[in-house]
N, C-alpha and C positions, 0 to 999 in steps of 0.2 A: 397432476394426473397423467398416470399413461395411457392411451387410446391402444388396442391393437385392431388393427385393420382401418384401410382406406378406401373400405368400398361404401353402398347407400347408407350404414347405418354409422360407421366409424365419421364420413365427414357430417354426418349431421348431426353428433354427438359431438365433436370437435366446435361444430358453430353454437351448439347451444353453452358449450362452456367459455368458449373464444369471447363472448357477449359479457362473462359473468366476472366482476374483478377482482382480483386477489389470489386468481387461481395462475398457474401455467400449467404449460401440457406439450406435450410433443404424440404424435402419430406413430406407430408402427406399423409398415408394410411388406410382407415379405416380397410382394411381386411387385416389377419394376415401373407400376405407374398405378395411377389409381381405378376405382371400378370395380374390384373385388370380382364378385361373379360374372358378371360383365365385362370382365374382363377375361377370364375365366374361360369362360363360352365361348369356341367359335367357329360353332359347323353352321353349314350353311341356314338360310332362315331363323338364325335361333333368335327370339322375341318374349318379348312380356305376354304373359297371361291376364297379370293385373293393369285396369287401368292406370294409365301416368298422371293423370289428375288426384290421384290416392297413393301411389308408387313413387308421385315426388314427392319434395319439402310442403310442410304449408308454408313455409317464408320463401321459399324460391318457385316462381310460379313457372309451370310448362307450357314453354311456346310452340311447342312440336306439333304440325300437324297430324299426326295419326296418333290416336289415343294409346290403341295396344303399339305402342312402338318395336323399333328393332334394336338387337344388343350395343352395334354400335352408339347409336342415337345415345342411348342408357348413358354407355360410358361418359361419352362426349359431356351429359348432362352433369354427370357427377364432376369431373374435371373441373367444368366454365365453375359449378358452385363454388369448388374448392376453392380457384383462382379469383374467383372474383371478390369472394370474403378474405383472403389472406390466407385461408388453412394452408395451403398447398408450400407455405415456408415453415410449416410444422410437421410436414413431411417426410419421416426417414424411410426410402425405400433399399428392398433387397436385404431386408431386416426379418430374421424368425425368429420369434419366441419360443424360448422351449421350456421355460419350467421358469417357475414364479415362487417365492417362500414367502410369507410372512414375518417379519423379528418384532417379537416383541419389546427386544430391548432396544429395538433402533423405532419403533412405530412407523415401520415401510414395509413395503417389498423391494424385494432384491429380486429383478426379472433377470434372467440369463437370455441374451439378444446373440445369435448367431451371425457373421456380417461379412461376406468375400472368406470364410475359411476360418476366422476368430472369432471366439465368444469374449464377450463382455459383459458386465453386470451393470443393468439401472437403477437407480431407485425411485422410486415415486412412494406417497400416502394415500393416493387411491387408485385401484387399475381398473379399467372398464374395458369389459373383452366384448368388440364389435367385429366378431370373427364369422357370424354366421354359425351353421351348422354343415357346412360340405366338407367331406373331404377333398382337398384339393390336387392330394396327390394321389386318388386311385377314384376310379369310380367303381362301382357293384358289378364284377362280369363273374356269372354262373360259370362252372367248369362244364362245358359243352362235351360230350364223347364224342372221340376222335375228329375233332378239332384241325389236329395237324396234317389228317387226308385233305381236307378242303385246298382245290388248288384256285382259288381265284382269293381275292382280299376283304381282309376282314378287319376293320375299325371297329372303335369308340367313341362314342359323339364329344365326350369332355376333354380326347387326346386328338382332335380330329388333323388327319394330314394334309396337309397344303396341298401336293401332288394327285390326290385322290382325285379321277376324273370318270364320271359314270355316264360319259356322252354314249347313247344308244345301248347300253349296258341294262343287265337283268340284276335289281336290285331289289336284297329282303331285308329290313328294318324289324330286327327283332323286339316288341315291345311294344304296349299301347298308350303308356304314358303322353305325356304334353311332348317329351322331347321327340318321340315318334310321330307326333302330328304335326312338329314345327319341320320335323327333317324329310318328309315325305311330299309336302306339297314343291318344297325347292329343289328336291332331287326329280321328282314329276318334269323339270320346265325340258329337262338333257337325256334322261334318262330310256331308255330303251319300254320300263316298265317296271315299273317299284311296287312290291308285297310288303304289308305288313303282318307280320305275322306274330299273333297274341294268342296268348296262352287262356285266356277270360276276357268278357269284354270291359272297357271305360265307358262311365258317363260323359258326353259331351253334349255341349251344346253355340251355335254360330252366333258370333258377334261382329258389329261393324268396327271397321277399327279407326272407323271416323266418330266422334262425337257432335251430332249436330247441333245441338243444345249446350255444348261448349262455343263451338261456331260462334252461334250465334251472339253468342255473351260477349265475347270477346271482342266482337266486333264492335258494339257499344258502350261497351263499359270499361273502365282500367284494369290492366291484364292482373294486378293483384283482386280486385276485387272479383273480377269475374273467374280466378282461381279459387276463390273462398267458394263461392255459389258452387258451382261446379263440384269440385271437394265436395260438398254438404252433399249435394244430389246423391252423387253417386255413393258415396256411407250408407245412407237411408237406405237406397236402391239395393245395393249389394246384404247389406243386413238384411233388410224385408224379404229376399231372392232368397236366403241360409235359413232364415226364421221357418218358411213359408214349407223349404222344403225339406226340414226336418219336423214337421209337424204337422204335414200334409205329403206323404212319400208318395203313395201310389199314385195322387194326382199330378205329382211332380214326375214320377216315370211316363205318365200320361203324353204330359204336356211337352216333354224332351222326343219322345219318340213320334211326335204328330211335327214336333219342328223338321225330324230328321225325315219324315216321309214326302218332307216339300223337295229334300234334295234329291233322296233316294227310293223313288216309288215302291221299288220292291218291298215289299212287307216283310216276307219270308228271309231275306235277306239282312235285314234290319232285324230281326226278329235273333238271329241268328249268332251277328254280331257286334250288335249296341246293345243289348238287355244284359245288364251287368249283375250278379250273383246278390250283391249287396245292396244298401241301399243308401239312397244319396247323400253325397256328403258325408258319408262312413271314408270315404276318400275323397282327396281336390278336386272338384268339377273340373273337368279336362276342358278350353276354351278354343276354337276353332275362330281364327279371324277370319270374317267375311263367306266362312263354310268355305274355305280354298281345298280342305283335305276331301269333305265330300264331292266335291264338284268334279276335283280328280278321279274320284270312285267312281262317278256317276260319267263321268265322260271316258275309261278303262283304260286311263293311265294309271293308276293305281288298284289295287285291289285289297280286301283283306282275310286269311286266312287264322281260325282258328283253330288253333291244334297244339298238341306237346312236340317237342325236338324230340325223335330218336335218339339220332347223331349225324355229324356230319360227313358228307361222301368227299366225292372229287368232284361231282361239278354244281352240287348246293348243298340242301338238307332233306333227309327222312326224317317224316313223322311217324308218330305213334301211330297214326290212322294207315298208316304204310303207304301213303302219298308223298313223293318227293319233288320240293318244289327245287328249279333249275335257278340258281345265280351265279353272276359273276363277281359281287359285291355283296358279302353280309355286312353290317351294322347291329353292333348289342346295344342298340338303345334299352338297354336292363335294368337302369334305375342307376341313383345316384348312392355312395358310402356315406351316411353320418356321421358327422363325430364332434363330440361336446367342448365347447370352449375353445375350439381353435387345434384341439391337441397337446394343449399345455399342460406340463406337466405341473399340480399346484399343492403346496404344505402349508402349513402352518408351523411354524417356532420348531421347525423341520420335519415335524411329522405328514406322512403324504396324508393327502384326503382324496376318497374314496368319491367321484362326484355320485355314483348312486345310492351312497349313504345319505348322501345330501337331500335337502327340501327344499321347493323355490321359493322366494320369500317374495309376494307380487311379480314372483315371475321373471325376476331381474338379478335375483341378488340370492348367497346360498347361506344356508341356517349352519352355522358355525366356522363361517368364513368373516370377516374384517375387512372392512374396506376396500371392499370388489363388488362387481356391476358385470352381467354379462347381458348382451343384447339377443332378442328374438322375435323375430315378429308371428303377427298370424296365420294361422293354417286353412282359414278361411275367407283370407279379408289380405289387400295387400299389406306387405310384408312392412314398408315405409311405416303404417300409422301404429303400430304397438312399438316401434322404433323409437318413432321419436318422444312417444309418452315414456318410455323404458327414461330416456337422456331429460326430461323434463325433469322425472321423480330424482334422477340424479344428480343435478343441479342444486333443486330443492334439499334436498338431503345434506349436500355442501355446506349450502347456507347455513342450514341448522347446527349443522357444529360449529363453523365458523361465529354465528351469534354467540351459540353457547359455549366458545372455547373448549369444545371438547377434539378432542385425538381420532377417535373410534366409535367405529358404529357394525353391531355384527346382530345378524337376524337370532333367535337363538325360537328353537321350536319345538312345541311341546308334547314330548316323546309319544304321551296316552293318543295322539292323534292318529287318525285312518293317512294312509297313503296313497296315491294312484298314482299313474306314469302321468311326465307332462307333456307329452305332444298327445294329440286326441286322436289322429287319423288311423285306421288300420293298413295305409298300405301298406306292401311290403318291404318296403325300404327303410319304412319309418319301424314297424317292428322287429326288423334284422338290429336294430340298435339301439331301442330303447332299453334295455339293459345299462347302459351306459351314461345315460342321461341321466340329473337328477328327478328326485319325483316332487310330485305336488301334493298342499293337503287336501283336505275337503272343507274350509272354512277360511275366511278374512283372515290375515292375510297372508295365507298359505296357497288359494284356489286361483287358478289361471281360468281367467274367463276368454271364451274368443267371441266379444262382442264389445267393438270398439264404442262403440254407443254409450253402451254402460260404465266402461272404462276412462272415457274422458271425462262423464260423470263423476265416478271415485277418486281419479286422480287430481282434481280440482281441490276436492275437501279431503283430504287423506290424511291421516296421522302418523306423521311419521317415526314417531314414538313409540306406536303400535310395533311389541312382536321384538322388537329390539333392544338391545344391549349399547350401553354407552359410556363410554372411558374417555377421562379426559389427559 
C-alpha cells in the first residue's frame, strides 16, 4: 500500500495497516515533516475547534492539558505517534504526487512522485489518499478593487509572514469564519485595535478548553481507559448538540444568543451581528475557546463590523455603506481553496477519470476506480473519527482479498440511482468547489452519513461485498 500524506489521518492509516501482516507500505509526504494541516497553519493562535479527546487516535490516548489545543501541540502529537509506533521510518518526505494510473495488465498503480526536481514512478496494489481536502498551495482570496492603492500590509492566514508585527497597530480581519476568531483574540494581546469585518454573521458558541470531567478521569483511572470514557462522552455530547440543533433550530438560535448576552449585554448589538441568515449547522458551528474573542469585544479591543468591501483606499477600506474603516494591517481570512484527492491527477488503464463523474462508495472509496481509498472526515463531528473508521473498512477490505485470493476490488454503482453532492455544508468555500468533488447516492452503500454513532454501528457489521466488483 501507498499512504499519501503524513498528517492526522495518513499516520493513523499507516498504524492501522503497520498492525496488519502480509502488507507493506511506505508514506508519502510532500512537506518536510509530518502534521499535514498542522503543520500547514501558522498564524498566530491557530487551534483545534474539535475536541482532542475525539481529534486524537482511539489507540493513542491525549495527555494534553487543554482539550481545544493549539496547532503546535497537534503537530507535536502526531510526530510522538508516528515515532513511537515505528511509522515515521515509513516516511518519505519532500515527496508529490502528481498523477496516479491504474494497469490493468500490471494489477497496480503506477503513482508519478515528484522529489528535489525528479519524477519517479511507484508502484503499489492499493493507494489510499490521506491528503485531506485543502489546497495547500493557495488559499480562497476574493479579487478586492483596488487592492494595489492600500498602503499599509496585507496577508493570508495560511501564508502567514514571520515578520508581520501589529504591536499598537489598527488591524482588520476580513472574515467571520473559525480562522478569524482564532486570529483575532492573539492579534487583540499587541495590537492597537483589531476589526473584524464580515460580510453576514457566524454561529458561535464559548467553550472551556479545559475538560473537567476528563480531569478528573484521568486522574484515577489509566490514561487508556480514561481516554475510552472520555471519547464516549464527548461522541454522545457532540451528536445529541448536531441532533438537537437540527431538529430543534429556533430554540437552538435561542439558546446561542442567551449564551452570547452573558458576554455581550448589548442586545442590539448581538442582534446585529451574531444572528446568522441561515440556520444552524447549515454551516460548522464556529467554537470560541473560553469566549476569548467576546471578551475582547466586550472589553473594545476588538470590535466587529458588518458590511460589503467597496474597495480599498490608502489608509484601509470603503464600504458599501460608505464607511471607511482605518488599518494599518488587513488580513483575508476569506476561507480556505478545496480540492479533491490531494490534486492528483487519477486514470484508469490510462483513461483520466473525471472525480465528479464519480460516486463515493461509503464515503471512502470511488465507483469505478480499483484499489483506492480516499480519506475524509466529518463536517460535523471531529475530523479524526470518520478517519479512522475510513482506515478500519480498509484494513478489513485487505483481508477480504487476501482470504479470498482475490487482486481487485472496485465499487461499481448503479447508474438509475439519484445523486447528491458529498460534503453537506452550505458554506461558501465548501460550494466554490463542490463541482469537483465526487458525489454521493441516496442509499446503502452510496449515502454518507455525518453521524458517527450510527456509523460505528454499520461499520462493525458491514458487507463488504456489498456494491462491489472483484477480480482475482
Amino acid at each position: 500500500m501507498l499512504i499519501i500524506g503524513a498528517g492526522l489521518s495518513g499516520v493513523g492509516a499507516a498504524w492501522r495497516l503497520h498492525r496488519e501482516p502480509g502488507w507493506t507500505y511506505a508514506v508519502i509526504e510532500a512537506r518536510k515533516r509530518a502534521g499535514g494541516t498542522w503543520d500547514l497553519f501558522r498564524y498566530p493562535g491557530v487551534r483545534s475547534d474539535s475536541d482532542m479527546f475525539t481529534l486524537s487516535y482511539p489507540f493513542q490516548p491525549w495527555r494534553g492539558e487543554k482539550s481545544l489545543a493549539d496547532g503546535d501541540s497537534i503537530r507535536r502529537y502526531i510526530e510522538d505517534t508516528a515515532r513511537e509506533h515505528g511509522i515515521d521510518q515509513h516516511v518519505h518526505y519532500g515527496c508529490t504526487v502528481t498523477a496516479a494510473d491504474w494497469s490493468w495488465a500490471q494489477g497496480r498503480w503506477l503513482v508519478e512522485i515528484e522529489e528535489g526536481g525528479l519524477c519517479r514512478t511507484w508502484t503499489c496494489s492499493f493507494l489510499y489518499i490521506c491528503a485531506g481536502y485543502y489546497d495547500y498551495k493557495q488559499g480562497h482570496q476574493p479579487d478586492f478593487e483596488d487592492i494595489e492603492r492600500f498602503g499599509g500590509r496585507f496577508a493570508h492566514p495560511q501564508f502567514w509572514p514571520h515578520d508581520l508585527d501589529v504591536t499598537g497597530k489598527r488591524v482588520v480581519v476580513i472574515g467571520s469564519g473559525a480562522t478569524a476568531v482564532t486570529l483575532i483574540p492573539a492579534l487583540a494581546k499587541t495590537a492597537g485595535h483589531v476589526t473584524m469585518l464580515q460580510r453576514s454573521p457566524t454561529y458561535m458558541s464559548s467553550q472551556s478548553d479545559i475538560d473537567r470531567a476528563a480531569d478528573a478521569l484521568r486522574r484515577v483511572l489509566p490514561s487508556r481507559l480514561a481516554h475510552i470514557l472520555v471519547r464516549a462522552k464527548n461522541v454522545l455530547l457532540s451528536q445529541l448538540t448536531y441532533w438537537l440543533s437540527r431538529r430543534y433550530p429556533e430554540q437552538t438560535k435561542r439558546h446561542l444568543r442567551s449564551a452570547l448576552l452573558r458576554f455581550l449585554p448589548d442586545a442590539a448589538y448581538v442582534d446585529q451581528h451574531f444572528a446568522p441568515r441561515y440556520q444552524p449547522w447549515d454551516q460548522r458551528l464556529c467554537v470560541v475557546p473560553n469566549g476569548d474573542f467576546f471578551r475582547d469585544v466586550a472589553a473594545g479591543r476588538a470590535s466587529v463590523v458588518t458590511d460589503r468591501i467597496a474597495r480599498f483606499v490608502k489608509h484601509g477600506i470603503t464600504l458599501e455603506s460608505g464607511k471607511e474603516l482605518k488599518a494599518d494591517v488587513v488580513i483575508s481570512a476569506t476561507g480556505l481553496s478545496l480540492i479533491p484527492l490531494g490534486g492528483i491527477k487519477l486514470s484508469v488503464g490510462g483513461e483520466p477519470i473525471d472525480l465528479a463523474d464519480t460516486t463515493a462508495y461509503r464515503g471512502l472509496m470511488l465507483s469505478g476506480v480499483p484499489n483506492l481509498a480516499f480519506c475524509a472526515g466529518y463536517t460535523n463531528a471531529s475530523w479524526t473519527l470518520r478517519a479512522d473508521l475510513s482506515s478500519r473498512y480498509v484494513v478489513r477490505l485487505l483481508r477480504h482479498l487476501r482470504r479470498r485470493g482475490l487482486a481487485t476490488a472496485m465499487p461499481a454503482f448503479p447508474r438509475e440511482s439519484a445523486r447528491r453532492p458529498l460534503l453537506g455544508l452550505t458554506s461558501t468555500y465548501v460550494q466554490r468547489a463542490a463541482h469537483l468533488f465526487p458525489q454521493q447516492g441516496d442509499r446503502d452503500p452510496w449515502v454518507v452519513t455525518q453521524n458517527y454513532v450510527i456509523d460505528r454501528m454499520r461499520f462493525a457489521f458491514l458487507n463488504v461485498r456489498k456494491g462491489m466488483i472483484f477480480d482475482g
